[in-house]
C-alpha positions as CSV (number, residue, x, y, z in Angstrom):
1,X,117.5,-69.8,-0.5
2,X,115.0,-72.1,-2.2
3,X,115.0,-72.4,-5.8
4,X,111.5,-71.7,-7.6
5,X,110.0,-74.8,-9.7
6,X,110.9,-75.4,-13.2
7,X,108.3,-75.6,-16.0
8,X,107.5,-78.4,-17.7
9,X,108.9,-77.3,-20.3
10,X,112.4,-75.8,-18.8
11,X,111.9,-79.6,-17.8
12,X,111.7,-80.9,-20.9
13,X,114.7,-78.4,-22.8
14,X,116.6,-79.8,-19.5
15,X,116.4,-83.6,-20.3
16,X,116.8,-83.4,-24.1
17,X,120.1,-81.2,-23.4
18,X,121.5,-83.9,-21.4
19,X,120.6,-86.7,-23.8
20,X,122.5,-84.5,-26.4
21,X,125.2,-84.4,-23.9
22,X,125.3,-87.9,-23.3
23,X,125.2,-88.8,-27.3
24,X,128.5,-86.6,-28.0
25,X,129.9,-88.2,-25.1
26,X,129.6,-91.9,-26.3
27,X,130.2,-90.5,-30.1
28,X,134.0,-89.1,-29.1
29,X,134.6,-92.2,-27.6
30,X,133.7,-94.0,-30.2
31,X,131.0,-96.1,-28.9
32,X,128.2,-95.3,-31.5
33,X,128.8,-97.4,-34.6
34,X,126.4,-98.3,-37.4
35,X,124.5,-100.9,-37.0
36,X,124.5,-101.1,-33.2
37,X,121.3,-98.6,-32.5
38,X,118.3,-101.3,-32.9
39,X,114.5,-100.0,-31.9
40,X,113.2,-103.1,-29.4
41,X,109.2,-103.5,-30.0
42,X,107.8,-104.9,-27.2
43,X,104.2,-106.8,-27.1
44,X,101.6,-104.0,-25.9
45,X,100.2,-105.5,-22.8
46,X,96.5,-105.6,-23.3
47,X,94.1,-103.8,-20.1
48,X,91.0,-105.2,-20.1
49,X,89.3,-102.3,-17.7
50,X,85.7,-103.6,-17.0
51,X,84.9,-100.4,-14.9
52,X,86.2,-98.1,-17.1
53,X,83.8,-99.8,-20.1
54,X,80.8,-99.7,-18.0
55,X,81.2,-96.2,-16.8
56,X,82.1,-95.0,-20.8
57,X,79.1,-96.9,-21.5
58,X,77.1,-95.2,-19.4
59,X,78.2,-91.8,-20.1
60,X,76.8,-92.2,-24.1
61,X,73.8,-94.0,-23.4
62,X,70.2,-92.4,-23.8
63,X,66.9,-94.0,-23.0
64,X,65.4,-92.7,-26.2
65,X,62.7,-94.9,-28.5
66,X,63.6,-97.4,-31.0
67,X,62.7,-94.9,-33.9
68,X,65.4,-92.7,-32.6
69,X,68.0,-95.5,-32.6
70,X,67.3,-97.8,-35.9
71,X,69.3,-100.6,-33.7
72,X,69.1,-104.1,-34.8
73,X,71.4,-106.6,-34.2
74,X,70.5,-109.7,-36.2
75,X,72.5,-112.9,-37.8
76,X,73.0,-113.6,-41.4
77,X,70.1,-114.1,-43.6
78,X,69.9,-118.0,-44.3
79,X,70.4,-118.7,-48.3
80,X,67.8,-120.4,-49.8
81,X,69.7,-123.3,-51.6
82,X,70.6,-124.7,-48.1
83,X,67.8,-126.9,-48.3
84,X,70.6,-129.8,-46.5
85,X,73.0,-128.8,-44.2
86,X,76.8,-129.6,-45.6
87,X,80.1,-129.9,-44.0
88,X,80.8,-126.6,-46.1
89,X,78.0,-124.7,-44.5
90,X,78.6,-126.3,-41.2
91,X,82.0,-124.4,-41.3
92,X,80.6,-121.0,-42.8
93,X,77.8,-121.3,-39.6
94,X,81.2,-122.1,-37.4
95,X,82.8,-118.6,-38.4
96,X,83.8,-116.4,-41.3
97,X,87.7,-116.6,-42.3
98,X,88.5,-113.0,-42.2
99,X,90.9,-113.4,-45.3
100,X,88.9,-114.8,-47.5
101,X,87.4,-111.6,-49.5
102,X,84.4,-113.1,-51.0
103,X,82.9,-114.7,-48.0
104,X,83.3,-111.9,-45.6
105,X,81.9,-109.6,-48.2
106,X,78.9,-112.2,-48.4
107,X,78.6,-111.7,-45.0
108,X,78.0,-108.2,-44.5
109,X,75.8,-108.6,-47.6
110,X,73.3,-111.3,-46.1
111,X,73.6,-109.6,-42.6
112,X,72.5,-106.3,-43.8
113,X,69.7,-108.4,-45.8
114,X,68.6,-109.6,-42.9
115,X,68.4,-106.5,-40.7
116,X,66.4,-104.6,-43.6
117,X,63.9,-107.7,-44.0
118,X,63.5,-107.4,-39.6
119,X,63.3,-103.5,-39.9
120,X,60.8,-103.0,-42.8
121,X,57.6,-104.0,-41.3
122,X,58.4,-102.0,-37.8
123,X,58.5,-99.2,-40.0
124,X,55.4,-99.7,-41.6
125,X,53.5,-100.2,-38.2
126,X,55.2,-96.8,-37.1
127,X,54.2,-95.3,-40.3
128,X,57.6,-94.1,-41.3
129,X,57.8,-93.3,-44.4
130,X,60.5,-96.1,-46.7
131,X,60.7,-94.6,-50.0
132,X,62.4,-91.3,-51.3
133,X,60.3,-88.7,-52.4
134,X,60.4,-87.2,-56.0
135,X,60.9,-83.5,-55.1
136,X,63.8,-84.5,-52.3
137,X,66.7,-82.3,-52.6
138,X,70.0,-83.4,-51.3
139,X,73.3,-81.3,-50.3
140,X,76.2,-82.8,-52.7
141,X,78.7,-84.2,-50.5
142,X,81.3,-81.9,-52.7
143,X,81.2,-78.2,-52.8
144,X,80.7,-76.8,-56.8
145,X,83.8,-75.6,-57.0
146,X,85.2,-78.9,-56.4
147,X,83.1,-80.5,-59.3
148,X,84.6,-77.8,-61.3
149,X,87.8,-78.0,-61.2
150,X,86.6,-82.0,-61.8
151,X,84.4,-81.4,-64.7
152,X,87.5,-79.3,-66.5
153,X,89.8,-82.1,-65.5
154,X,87.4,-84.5,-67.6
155,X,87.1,-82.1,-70.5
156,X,91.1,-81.2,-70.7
157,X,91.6,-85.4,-70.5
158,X,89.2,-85.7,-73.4
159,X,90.5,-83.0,-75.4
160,X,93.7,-84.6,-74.8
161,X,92.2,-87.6,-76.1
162,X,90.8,-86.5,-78.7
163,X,93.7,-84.6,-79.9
164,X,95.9,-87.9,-79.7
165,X,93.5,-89.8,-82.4
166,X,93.4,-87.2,-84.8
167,X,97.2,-87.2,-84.7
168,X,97.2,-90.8,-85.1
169,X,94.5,-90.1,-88.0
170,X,96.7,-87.8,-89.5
171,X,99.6,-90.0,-89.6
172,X,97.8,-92.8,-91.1
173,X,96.1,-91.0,-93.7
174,X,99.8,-89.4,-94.6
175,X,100.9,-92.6,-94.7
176,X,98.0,-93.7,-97.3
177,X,98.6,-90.6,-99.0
178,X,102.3,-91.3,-99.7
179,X,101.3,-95.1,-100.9
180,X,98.8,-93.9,-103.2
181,X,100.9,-91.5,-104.6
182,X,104.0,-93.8,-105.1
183,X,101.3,-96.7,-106.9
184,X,100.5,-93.7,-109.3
185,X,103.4,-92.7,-110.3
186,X,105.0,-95.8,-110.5
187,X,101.8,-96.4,-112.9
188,X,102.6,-93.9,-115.1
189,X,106.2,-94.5,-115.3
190,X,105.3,-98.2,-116.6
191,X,102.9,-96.4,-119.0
192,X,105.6,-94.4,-120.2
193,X,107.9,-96.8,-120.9
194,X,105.2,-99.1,-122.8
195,X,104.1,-96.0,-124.8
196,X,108.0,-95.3,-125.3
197,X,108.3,-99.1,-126.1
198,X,105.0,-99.0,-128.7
199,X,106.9,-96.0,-130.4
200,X,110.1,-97.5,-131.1
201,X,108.2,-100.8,-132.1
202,X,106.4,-98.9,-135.1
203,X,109.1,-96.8,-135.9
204,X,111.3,-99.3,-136.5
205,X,108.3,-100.8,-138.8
206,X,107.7,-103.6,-136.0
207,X,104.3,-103.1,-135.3
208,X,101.2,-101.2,-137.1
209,X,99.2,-100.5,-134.7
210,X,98.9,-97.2,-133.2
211,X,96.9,-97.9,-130.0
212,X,98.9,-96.1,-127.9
213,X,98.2,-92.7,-129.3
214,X,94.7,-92.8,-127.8
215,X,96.0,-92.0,-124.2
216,X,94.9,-93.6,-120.7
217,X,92.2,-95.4,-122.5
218,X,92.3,-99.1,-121.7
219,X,91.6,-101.2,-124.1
220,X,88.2,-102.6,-122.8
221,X,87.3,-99.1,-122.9
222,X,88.1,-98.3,-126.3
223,X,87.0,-101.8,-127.7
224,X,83.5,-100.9,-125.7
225,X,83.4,-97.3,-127.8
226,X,84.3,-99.1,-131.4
227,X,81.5,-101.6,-130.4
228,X,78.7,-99.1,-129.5
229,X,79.2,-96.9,-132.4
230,X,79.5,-99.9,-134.6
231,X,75.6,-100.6,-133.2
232,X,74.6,-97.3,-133.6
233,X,75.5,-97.3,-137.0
234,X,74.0,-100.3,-137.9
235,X,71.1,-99.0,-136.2
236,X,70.5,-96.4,-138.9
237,X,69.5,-92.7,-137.9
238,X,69.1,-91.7,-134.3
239,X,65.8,-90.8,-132.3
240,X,66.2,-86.8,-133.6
241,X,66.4,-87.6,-137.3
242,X,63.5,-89.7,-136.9
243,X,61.6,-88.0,-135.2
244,X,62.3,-84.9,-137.8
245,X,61.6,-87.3,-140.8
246,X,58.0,-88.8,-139.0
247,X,56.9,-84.8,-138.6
248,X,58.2,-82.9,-141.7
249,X,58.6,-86.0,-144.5
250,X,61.7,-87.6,-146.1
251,X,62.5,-85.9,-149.1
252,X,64.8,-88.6,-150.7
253,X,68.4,-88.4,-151.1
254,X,69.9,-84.9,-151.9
255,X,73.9,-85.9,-152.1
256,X,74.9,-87.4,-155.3
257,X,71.2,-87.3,-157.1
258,X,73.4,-85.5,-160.2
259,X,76.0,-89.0,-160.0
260,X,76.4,-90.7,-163.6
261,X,75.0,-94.6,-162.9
262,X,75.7,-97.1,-165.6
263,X,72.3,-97.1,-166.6
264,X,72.4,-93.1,-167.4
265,X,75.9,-93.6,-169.2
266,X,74.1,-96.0,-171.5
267,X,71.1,-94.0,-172.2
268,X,71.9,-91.6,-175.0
269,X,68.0,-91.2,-175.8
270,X,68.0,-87.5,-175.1
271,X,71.2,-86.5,-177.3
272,X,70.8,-84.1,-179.8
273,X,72.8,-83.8,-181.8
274,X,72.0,-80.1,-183.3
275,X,71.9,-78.7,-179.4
276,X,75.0,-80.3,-178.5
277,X,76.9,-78.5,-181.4
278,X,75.0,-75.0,-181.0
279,X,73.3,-75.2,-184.4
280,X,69.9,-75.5,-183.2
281,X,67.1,-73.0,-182.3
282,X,68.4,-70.4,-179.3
283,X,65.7,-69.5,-176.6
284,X,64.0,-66.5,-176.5
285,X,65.4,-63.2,-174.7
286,X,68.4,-64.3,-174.4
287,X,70.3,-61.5,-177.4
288,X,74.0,-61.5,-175.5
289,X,75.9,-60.7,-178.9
290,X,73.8,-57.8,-179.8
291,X,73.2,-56.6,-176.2
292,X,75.0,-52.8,-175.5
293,X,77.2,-52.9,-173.0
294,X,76.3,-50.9,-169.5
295,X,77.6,-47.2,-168.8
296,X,80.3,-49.0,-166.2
297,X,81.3,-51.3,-168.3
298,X,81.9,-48.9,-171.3
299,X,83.9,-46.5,-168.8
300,X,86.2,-49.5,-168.1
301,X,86.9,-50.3,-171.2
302,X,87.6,-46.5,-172.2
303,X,89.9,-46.2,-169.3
304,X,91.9,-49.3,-170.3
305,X,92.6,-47.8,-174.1
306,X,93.8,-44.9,-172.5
């Protein structure tokens, strides 16, 4: 009876069981070990199929117009300070060392230069337009939800930011805060203990000067007071009592006009003798001895006899 075919992959479930087989095999005998399973790369042997090029070459090529293609295949542009060929530029002509960053970047730089200066007037001739319209609209290579979640990534970072200098504002000014308040009150504890010192110092009869009683004042401060009312005093009356005085008169001194003077002590001109010792003539209407007392005054005295 013939057997029917396997599958490929009956085929494949077939071989992996009997490598399985053949690893516990060779591990119960004890001929796996670290270090002995070592993966050999070999050199891939390079196929240069000619046919099979041609034949995928001519599969994708079209016969369509240059318009349709944009090919150019052009060398670097040349720079314009090689105005004399040196060994240098003799080498960069040779070939471009693939390692060196800079010069193959320089290379695709000044090749793509060239191809654009080769392309541009073609285009022109074809009348094909070079330049980007101002009402072109292109689809965003990203979707908007995508930019979204970017654009909140950007604003949580900067909050984040943001939130991180105020902190470190915060802390600074705490730490100017607690700085300034140790430099004033170690201020006014030397203040206290001066004032304290000043006390015991006139107390004791040391000192007689009683400065400190006037506070905080420094004493620029207080010797800049004594000296501007000093000036104003010396200044005579201020800008309202002059002003008074220019619209309504002076009328001369008022306090101490009755004052005794030497000169009035020594006149004794007006004495009279008579007047001073009541013998002389009494003024009219004025009767106080034989004047009747008022109904009041007569009740009073009534009520105090009683």
């Amino acid at each position: 009876m013939d057997t029917p075919p396997l599958s490929d992959s009956d085929a494949e479930s077939e071989e992996s069981l009997v490598s399985d087989r053949e690893l516990q095999d060779a591990f119960s005998r004890g001929l796996l070990k670290p270090g002995l399973n070592v993966v050999l790369e070999r050199p891939k042997k390079a196929v240069n199929d000619v046919n099979g090029l041609k034949q995928c070459l001519a599969e994708f090529r079209r016969d369509l117009e240059w318009v349709e293609r944009l090919d150019v295949t052009l060398g670097p542009v040349p720079e314009v300070s090689e105005t004399q060929p040196t060994p240098q530029n003799k080498d960069q002509k040779k070939g471009v060392n693939p390692e060196d960053d800079f010069q193959r970047e320089m290379s695709f730089y000044r090749q793509a230069q060239a191809a654009v200066l080769a392309v541009l007037p073609r285009l022109h001739q074809l009348q094909v337009p070079t330049k980007r319209p101002t009402d072109y609209f292109a689809e965003m290579a990203k979707s908007d939800q995508q930019m979204q979640k970017i654009r909140q990534k950007l604003q949580t970072k900067q909050a984040a930011m943001e939130k991180s200098e105020k902190a470190k504002q915060l802390r600074a000014l705490r730490k100017y805060g607690k700085k300034v308040q140790t430099e004033v009150l170690q201020k006014r504890q030397r203040e206290k203990a001066h004032m304290m010192n000043a006390i015991k110092k006139y107390q004791k009869g040391f000192s007689d000067k009683l400065d400190f009683l006037e506070g905080d004042q420094r004493p620029n401060e207080r010797g800049a007071k004594a000296k501007a009312k000093g000036q104003q005093m010396s200044k005579g009356p201020n800008a309202k009592r002059r002003y008074k005085n220019q619209k309504f008169g002076f009328g001369g001194k008022k306090k101490g006009s009755k004052w005794n003077t030497r000169e009035s002590y020594d006149d004794v001109s007006s004495f009279r003798a008579k007047v001073a010792h009541g013998k002389g003539p009494r003024k009219p209407g004025k009767k106080g001895a034989n004047k009747r007392p008022g109904k009041r005054t007569r009740q009073k005295m009534k009520s105090k006899t009683r």
